[in-house]
C-alpha positions in Angstrom: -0.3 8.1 -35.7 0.7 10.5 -32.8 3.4 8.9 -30.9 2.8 8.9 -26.9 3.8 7.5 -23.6 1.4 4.7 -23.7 0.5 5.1 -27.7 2.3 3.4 -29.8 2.7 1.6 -33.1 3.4 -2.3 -32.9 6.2 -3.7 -34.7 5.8 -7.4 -35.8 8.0 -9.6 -38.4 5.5 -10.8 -40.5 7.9 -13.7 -41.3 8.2 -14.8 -37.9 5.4 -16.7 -35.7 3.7 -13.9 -33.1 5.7 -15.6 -30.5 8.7 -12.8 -31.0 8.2 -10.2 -28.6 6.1 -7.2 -29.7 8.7 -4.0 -30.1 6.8 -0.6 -28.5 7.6 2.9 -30.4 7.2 5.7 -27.3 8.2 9.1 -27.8 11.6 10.5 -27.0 10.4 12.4 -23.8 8.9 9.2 -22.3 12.3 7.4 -23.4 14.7 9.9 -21.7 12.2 10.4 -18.5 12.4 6.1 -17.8 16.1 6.3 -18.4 16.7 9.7 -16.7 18.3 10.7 -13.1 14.1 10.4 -11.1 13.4 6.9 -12.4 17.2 5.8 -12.2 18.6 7.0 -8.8 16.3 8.9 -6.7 13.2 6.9 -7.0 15.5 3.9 -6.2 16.9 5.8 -3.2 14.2 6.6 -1.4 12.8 2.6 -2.0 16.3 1.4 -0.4 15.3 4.1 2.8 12.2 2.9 2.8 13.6 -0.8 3.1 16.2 0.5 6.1 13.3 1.5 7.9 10.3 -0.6 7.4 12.4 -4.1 7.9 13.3 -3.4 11.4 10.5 -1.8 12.3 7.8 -4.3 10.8 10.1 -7.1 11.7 9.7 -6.3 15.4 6.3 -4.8 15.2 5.1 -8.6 13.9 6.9 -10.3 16.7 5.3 -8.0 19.5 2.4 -8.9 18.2 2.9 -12.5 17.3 5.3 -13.4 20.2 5.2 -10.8 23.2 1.6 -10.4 23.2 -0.3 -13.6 25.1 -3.8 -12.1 24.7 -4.8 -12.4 21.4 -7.2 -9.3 20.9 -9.4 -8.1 17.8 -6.7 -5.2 17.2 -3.9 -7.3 17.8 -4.9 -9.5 15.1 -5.4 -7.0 12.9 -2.2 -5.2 12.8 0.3 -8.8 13.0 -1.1 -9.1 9.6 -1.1 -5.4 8.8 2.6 -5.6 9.9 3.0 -9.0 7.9 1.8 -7.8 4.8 4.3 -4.5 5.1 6.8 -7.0 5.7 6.0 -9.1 2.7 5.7 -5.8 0.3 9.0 -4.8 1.5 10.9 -7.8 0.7 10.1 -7.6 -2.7 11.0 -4.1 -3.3 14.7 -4.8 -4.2 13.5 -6.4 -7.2 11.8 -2.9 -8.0 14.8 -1.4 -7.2 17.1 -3.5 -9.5 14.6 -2.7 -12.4 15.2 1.0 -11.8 18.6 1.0 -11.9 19.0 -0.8 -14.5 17.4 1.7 -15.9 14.1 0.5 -16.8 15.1 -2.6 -18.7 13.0 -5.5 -16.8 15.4 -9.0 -16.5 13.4 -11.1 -14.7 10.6 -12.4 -16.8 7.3 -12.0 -17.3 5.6 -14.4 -14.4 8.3 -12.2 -11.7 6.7 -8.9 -13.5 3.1 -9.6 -13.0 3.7 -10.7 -9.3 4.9 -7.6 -8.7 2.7 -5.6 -10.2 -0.2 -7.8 -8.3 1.7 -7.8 -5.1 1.8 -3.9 -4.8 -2.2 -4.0 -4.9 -2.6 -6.6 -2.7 -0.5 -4.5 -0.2 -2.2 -1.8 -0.6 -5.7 -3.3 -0.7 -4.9 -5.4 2.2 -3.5 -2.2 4.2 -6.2 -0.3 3.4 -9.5 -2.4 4.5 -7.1 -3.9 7.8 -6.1 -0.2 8.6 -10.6 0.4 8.2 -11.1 -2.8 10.3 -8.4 -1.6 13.1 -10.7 1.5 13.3 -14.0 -0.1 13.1 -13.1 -2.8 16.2 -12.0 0.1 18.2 -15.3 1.7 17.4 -17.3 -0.9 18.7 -15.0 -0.8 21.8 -15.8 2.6 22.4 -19.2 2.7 21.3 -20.8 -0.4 22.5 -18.2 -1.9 25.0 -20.3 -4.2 26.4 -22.5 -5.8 23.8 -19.7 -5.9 21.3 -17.7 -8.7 23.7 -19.5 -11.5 21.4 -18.5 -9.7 18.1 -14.8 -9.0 18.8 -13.3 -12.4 19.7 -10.4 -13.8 18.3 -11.7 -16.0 16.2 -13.9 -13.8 14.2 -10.9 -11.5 13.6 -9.4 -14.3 12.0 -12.2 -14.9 10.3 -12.2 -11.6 8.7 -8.5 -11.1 7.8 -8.8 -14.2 6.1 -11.8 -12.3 4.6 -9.9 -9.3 3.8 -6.8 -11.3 2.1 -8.9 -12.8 -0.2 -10.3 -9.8 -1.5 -7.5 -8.5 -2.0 -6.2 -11.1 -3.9 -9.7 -11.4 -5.6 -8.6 -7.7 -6.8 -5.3 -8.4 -8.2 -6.3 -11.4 -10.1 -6.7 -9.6 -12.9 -3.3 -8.2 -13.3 -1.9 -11.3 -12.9 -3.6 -12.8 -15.6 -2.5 -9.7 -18.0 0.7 -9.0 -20.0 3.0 -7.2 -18.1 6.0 -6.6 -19.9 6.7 -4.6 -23.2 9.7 -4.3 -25.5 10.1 -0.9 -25.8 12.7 0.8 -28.2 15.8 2.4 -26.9 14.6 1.5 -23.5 14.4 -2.5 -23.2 11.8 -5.0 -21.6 9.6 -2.7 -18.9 7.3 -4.2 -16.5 4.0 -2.5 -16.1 4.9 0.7 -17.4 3.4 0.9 -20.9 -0.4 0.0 -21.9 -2.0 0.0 -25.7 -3.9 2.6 -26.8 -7.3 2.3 -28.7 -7.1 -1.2 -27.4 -9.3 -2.9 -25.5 -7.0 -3.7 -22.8 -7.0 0.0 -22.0 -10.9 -0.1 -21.6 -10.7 -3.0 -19.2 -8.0 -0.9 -16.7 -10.9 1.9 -16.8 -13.5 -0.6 -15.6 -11.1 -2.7 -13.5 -9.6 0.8 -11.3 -12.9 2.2 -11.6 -14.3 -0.7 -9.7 -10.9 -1.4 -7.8 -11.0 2.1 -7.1 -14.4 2.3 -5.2 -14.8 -0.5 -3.5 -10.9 -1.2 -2.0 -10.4 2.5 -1.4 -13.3 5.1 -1.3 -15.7 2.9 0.6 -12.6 2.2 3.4 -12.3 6.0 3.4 -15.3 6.6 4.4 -15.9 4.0 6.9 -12.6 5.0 8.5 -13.4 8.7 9.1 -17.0 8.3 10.0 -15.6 5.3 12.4 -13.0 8.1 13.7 -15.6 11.3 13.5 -18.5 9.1 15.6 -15.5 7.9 18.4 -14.4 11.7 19.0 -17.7 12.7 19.2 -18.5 9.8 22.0 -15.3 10.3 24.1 -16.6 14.1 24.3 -19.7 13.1 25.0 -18.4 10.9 27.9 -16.2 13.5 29.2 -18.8 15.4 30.1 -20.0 13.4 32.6 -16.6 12.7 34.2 -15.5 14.9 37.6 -12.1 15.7 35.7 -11.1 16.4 32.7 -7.2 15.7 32.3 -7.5 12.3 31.5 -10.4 12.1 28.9 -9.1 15.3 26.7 -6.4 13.5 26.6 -7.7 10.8 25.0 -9.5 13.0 22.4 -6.4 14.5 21.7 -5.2 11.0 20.7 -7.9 10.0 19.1 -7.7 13.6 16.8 -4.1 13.1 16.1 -4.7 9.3 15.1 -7.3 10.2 12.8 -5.5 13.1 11.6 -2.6 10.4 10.6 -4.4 7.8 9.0 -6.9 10.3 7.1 -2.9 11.9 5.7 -1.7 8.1 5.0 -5.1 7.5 3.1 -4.6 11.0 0.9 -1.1 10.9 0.9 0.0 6.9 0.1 -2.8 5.9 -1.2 -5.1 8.2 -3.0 -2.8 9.4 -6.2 -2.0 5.8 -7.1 -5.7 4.9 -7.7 -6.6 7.9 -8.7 -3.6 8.7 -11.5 -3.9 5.9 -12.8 -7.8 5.7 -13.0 -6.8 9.0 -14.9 -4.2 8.0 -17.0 -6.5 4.9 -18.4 -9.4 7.3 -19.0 -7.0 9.7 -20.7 -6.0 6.6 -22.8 -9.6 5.4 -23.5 -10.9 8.5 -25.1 -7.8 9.2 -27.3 -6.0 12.3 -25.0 -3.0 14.3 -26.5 0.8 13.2 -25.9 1.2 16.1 -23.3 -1.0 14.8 -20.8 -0.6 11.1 -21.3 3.2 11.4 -20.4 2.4 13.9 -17.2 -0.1 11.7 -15.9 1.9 9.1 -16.2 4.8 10.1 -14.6 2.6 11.2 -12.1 2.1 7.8 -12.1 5.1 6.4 -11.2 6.3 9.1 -8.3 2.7 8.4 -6.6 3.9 4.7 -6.9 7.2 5.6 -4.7 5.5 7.8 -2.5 2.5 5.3 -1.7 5.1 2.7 -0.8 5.9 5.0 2.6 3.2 3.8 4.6 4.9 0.6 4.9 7.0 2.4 7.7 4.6 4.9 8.1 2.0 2.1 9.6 4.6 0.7 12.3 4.8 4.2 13.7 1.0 4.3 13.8 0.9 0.9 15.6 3.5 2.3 18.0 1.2 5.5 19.0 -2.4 4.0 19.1 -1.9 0.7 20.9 -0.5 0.8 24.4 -0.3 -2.9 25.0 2.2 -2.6 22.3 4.1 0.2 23.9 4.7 -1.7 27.1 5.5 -5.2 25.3 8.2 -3.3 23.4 9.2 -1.4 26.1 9.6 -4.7 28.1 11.5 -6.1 25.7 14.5 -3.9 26.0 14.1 -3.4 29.4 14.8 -6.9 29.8 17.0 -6.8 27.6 19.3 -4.1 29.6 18.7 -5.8 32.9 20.2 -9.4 31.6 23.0 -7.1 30.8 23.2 -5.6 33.9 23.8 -8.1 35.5 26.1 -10.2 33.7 29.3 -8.5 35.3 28.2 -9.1 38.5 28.4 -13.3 37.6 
């Protein structure tokens, strides 16, 4: 049998109950990439700057929201939990980060493995139909700003991020009722890095991403951009009408540049995890050549680090598109300076 990435041959002591760990034969390419200089230092690097920056910035982001803010709006709902379930995600990247530098050799057992695996999905999930349900509330402001009033109260927004965590814990389900961890020679235990092949496991990734896949990622895509397309196209409309122009190009300009941002975030963060992988299982499923099992895979795992940047990336978007939060922030150091200010004076 052609050794692989994700083929391999299982090794069992037939004298021994099946409780013994199963031992996982990968090729030496695979072996030497996990335990090379990408997985081991710079994919934990860039994790640990993406911790220095997101924990500040989503820590005060959540208390604007939660705190600073009195009037409890549809959007401001929407991004306290965006910016709580950044938050969340971040604080358990160290464990991601110990696994890496200890060079792929997974200590922490397999209930800690499968909550992390599940928890990245979640967060991304979660991010991506909030981040579609930020757009589609300020749609309906735009749009309809005066019969929307009943639709966008408080209470139905909570109503729908309850909505939207349970789906996206509906989603991950799965993977946290799967095996998780391998033993893999010459590397150690791994955590969600190595799948069977010819197995039906493999066959039930391809239906789960598939589905996954559609419905948590492409459907948000394209309610976000035709959400973004249909608000440009109104605040043009309504410029026209106006005496001056300063003010509403403006606000097309923003409302370019946002959408501009979150349609990168989507390609960028999110798109090459569910699509790689989708990839990689399908590979898998119909028996693909060790070659392009390991680059897909590998792909993989950089599309993993690089999709966990919008948890710093969506603070920064918060920042820009909501002006009630620019001024609460604002006030906050302001205030800040003034109580110092006059302290000497005492």
């Amino acid at each position: 049998m052609e050794e692989n990435f994700i083929p391999y041959e299982e090794s069992y002591d037939r004298s021994i109950t099946p409780v013994i760990p199963r031992t996982l034969h990968i090729s030496f390419k695979s072996a030497v990439f996990l335990k090379g200089l990408m997985v081991t230092h710079i994919m934990p690097s860039f994790y640990i700057f993406v911790i220095l920056i997101s924990l500040p910035l989503n820590a005060l982001a959540l208390v604007t929201f939660t705190c600073r803010i009195k009037v409890k709006k549809p959007a401001v709902i929407y991004m306290s939990h965006l910016a709580c379930v950044d938050l969340f995600f971040t604080l358990l990247l160290p464990l991601k980060i110990h696994y890496q530098l200890n060079a792929s050799d997974w200590v922490f057992g397999e209930v800690a493995c499968r909550v992390l695996s599940a928890a990245y999905y979640c967060y991304m999930y979660c991010s991506i139909l909030l981040m579609m349900c930020i757009r589609v509330d300020r749609l309906l402001a735009v749009v309809l700003p005066i019969t929307s009033l009943t639709w966008r109260s408080a209470r139905k927004a909570m109503c729908v991020c309850v909505l939207v965590w349970l789906l996206a814990l509906a989603g991950t389900v799965p993977l946290l009722s799967m095996r998780q961890t391998n033993n893999v020679e010459d590397v150690g235990i791994t955590c969600h890095d190595a799948l069977r092949h010819y197995d039906p496991t493999v066959l039930y990734y391809v239906h789960l991403f598939s589905i996954l896949s559609c419905l948590y990622y492409f459907l948000p895509l394209v309610v976000t951009l035709v959400s973004y397309f249909t608000i440009i196209y109104v605040l043009s409309a309504k410029s026209e009408h106006l005496e001056t122009s300063s003010s509403p190009s403006g606000i097309r300009r923003k409302a370019v540049i946002m959408a501009t941002a979150v349609l990168i975030e989507f390609v960028v963060c999110f798109a090459p995890t569910s699509g790689i992988l989708l990839y990689h299982c399908v590979h898998l499923a119909t028996g693909g050549n060790r070659e392009e099992a390991d680059s897909s895979y590998v792909a993989y795992l950089l599309a993993v680090c690089l999709g966990s940047a919008s948890v710093f990336l969506d603070p920064l978007l918060y920042y820009y598109g909501s002006s009630q939060c620019r001024q609460q922030i604002r006030s906050v150091f302001w205030c800040r300076k003034a109580k110092r200010a006059k302290t000497p004076n005492k």
